[in-house]
C-alpha positions as CSV (number, residue, x, y, z in Angstrom):
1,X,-2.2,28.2,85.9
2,X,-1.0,25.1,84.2
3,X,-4.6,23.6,84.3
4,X,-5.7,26.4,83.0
5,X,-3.5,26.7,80.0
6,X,-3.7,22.7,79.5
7,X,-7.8,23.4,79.4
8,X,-7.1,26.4,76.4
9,X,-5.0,24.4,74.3
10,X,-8.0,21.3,74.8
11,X,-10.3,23.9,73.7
12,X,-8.3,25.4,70.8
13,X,-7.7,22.0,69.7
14,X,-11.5,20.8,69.4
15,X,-12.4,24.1,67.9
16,X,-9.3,25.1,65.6
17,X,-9.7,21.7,63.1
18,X,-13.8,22.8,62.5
19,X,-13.4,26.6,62.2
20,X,-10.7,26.3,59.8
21,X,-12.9,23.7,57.7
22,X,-15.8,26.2,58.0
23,X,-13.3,28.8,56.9
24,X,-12.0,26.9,54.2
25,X,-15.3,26.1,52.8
26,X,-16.4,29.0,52.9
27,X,-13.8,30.8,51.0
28,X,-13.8,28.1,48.6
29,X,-17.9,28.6,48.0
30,X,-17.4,32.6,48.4
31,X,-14.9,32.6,45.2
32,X,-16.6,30.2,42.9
33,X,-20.2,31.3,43.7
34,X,-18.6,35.0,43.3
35,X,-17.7,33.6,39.3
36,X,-21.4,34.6,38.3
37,X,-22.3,36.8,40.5
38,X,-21.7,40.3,39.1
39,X,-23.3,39.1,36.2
40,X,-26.0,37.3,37.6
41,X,-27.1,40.0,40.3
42,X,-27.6,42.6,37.1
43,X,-29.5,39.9,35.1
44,X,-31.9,39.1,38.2
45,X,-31.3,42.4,40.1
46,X,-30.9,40.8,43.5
47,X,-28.3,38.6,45.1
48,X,-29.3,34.7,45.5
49,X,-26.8,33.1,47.5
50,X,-25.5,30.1,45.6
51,X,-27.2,29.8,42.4
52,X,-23.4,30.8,41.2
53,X,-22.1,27.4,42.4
54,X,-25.6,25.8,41.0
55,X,-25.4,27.3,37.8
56,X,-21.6,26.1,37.6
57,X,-22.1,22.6,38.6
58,X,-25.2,22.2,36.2
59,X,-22.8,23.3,33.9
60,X,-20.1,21.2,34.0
61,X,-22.7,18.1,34.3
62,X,-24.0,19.2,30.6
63,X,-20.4,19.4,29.4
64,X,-19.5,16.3,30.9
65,X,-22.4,14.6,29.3
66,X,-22.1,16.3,26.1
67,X,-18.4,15.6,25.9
68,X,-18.9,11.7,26.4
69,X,-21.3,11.6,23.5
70,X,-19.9,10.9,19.8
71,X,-20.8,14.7,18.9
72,X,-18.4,16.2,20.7
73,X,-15.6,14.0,19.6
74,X,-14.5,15.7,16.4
75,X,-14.7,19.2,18.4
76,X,-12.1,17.2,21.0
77,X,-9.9,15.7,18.6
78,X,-9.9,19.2,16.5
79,X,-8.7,21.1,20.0
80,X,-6.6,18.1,21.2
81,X,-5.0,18.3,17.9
82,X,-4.1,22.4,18.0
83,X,-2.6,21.6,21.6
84,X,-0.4,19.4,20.8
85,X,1.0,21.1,17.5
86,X,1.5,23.8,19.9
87,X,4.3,23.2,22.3
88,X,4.7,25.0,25.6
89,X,0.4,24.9,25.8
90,X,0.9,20.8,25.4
91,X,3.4,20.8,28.3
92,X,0.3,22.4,30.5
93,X,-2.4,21.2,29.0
94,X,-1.2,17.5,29.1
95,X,0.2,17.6,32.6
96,X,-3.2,19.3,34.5
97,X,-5.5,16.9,32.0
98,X,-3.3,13.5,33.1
99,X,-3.2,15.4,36.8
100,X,-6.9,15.9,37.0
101,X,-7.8,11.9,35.5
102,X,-5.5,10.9,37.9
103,X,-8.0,11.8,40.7
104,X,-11.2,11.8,39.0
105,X,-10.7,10.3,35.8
106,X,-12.0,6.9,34.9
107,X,-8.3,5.5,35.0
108,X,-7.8,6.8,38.7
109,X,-3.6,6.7,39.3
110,X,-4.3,6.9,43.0
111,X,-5.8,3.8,43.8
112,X,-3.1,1.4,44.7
113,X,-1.2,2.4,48.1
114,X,2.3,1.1,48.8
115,X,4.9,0.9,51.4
116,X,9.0,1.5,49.7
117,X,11.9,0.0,51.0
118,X,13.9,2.6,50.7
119,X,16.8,1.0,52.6
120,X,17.3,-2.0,52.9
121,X,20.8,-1.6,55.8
122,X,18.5,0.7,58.0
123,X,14.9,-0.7,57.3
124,X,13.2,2.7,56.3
125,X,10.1,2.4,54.9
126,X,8.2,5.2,52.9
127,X,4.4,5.3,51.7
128,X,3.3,6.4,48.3
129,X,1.0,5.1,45.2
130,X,2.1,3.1,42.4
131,X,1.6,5.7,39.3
132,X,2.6,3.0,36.9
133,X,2.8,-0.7,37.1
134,X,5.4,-1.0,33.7
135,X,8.2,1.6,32.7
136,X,9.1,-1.2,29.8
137,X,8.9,2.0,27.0
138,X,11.8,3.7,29.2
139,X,13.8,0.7,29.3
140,X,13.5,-0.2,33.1
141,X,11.3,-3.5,33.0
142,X,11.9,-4.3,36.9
143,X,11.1,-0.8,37.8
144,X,7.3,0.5,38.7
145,X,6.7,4.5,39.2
146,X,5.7,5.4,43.2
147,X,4.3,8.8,43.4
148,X,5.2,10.1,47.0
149,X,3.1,12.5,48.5
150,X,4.5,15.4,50.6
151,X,2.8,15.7,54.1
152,X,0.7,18.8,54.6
153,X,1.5,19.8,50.7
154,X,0.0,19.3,47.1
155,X,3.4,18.6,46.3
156,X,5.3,15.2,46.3
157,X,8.0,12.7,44.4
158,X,7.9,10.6,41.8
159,X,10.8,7.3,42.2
160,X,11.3,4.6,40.0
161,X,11.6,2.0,42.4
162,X,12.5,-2.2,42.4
163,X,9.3,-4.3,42.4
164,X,10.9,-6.4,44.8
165,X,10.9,-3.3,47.3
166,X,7.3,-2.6,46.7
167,X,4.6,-4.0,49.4
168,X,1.3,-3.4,48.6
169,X,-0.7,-1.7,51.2
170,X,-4.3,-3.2,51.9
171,X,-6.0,-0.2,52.8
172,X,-8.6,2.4,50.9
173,X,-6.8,5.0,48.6
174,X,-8.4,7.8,51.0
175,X,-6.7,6.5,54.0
176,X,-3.5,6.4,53.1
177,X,-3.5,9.7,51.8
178,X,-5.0,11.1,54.7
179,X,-2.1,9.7,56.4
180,X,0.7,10.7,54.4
181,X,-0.7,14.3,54.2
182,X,-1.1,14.5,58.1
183,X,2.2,13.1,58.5
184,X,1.0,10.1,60.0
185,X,-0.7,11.9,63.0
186,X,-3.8,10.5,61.2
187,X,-4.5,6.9,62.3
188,X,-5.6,5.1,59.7
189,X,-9.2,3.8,60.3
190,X,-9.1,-0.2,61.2
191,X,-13.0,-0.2,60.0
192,X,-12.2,1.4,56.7
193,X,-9.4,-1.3,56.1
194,X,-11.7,-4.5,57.2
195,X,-14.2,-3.0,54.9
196,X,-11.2,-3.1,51.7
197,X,-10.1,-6.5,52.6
């Protein structure tokens, strides 16, 4: 009986992980191809699996393109300029836009991993990202900002720690976050690392 138990939870751990993904990415595809669909079924008058998500990524590739060319500036300046006149929409507005650039901007904030001391007397060590490398404007010149991530969460911590606590880690972005999100279950892959070095 105890083989036989050890055997289910084998099995429920090899196929838990992938039908979950499959779940996952299915749900996710199911909501943002369903964005266009009602619309796009009546204009067509069948249903084309897909060609929501399509229609949405070609989309945002014309806006992206559009919005990095010198015509759309005025238009972005004009609508940057209305946001932050007004307040509580510049609170949000600001905060997603720095959020998103952080992980797909051009000035990625996620890109430099980092182990904390976070005390000295019992040599506890935490793992985060350095968010920024100079706090000088706040008056804390010895200080960087470490964004900690919370494990199996969006969510996480922002310190304003020492530099002299601060060791840089010499592994890919990816694989320290993988590891901080799985609560270091996930070992962090030694090929990966040779490949950063």
């Amino acid at each position: 009986m105890k083989k036989l138990v050890t055997y289910f939870l084998q099995g429920l751990l090899m196929v838990a992980p992938l039908a979950l993904t499959i779940y996952f990415v299915f749900e996710i595809f199911d909501i943002t191809d369903g964005l266009l669909s009602t619309y796009l079924d009546d204009w067509i008058g069948f249903r084309v699996p897909g060609l929501g998500i399509l229609i949405i990524f070609v989309l945002l590739v014309i806006l992206g393109f559009v919005g990095e060319s010198i015509v759309a500036t005025p238009f972005r300046n004009f609508f940057n300029g209305i946001l932050e006149r007004t307040p509580f929409l510049n609170l949000i507005y600001s905060s997603l836009k720095d959020l998103f650039s952080a992980f797909v901007g051009k000035e990625k904030k996620f890109n430099s991993p980092v182990m904390v001391l976070m005390s000295e007397s019992e040599d506890i060590w935490k793992v985060g990202f350095i968010t920024q490398e100079s706090l000088e404007e706040i008056g804390l010149e010895e200080k960087v900002a470490v964004y900690f991530p919370l494990a199996y969460s969006f969510a996480g911590e922002l310190f304003f720690v020492p530099v002299e606590r601060v060791k840089r880690l010499e592994i890919p972005p990816a694989e320290a976050m993988k590891f901080i999100v799985s609560g270091g279950v996930t070992r962090i892959d030694s090929n990966a690392r040779n490949n950063h070095e």
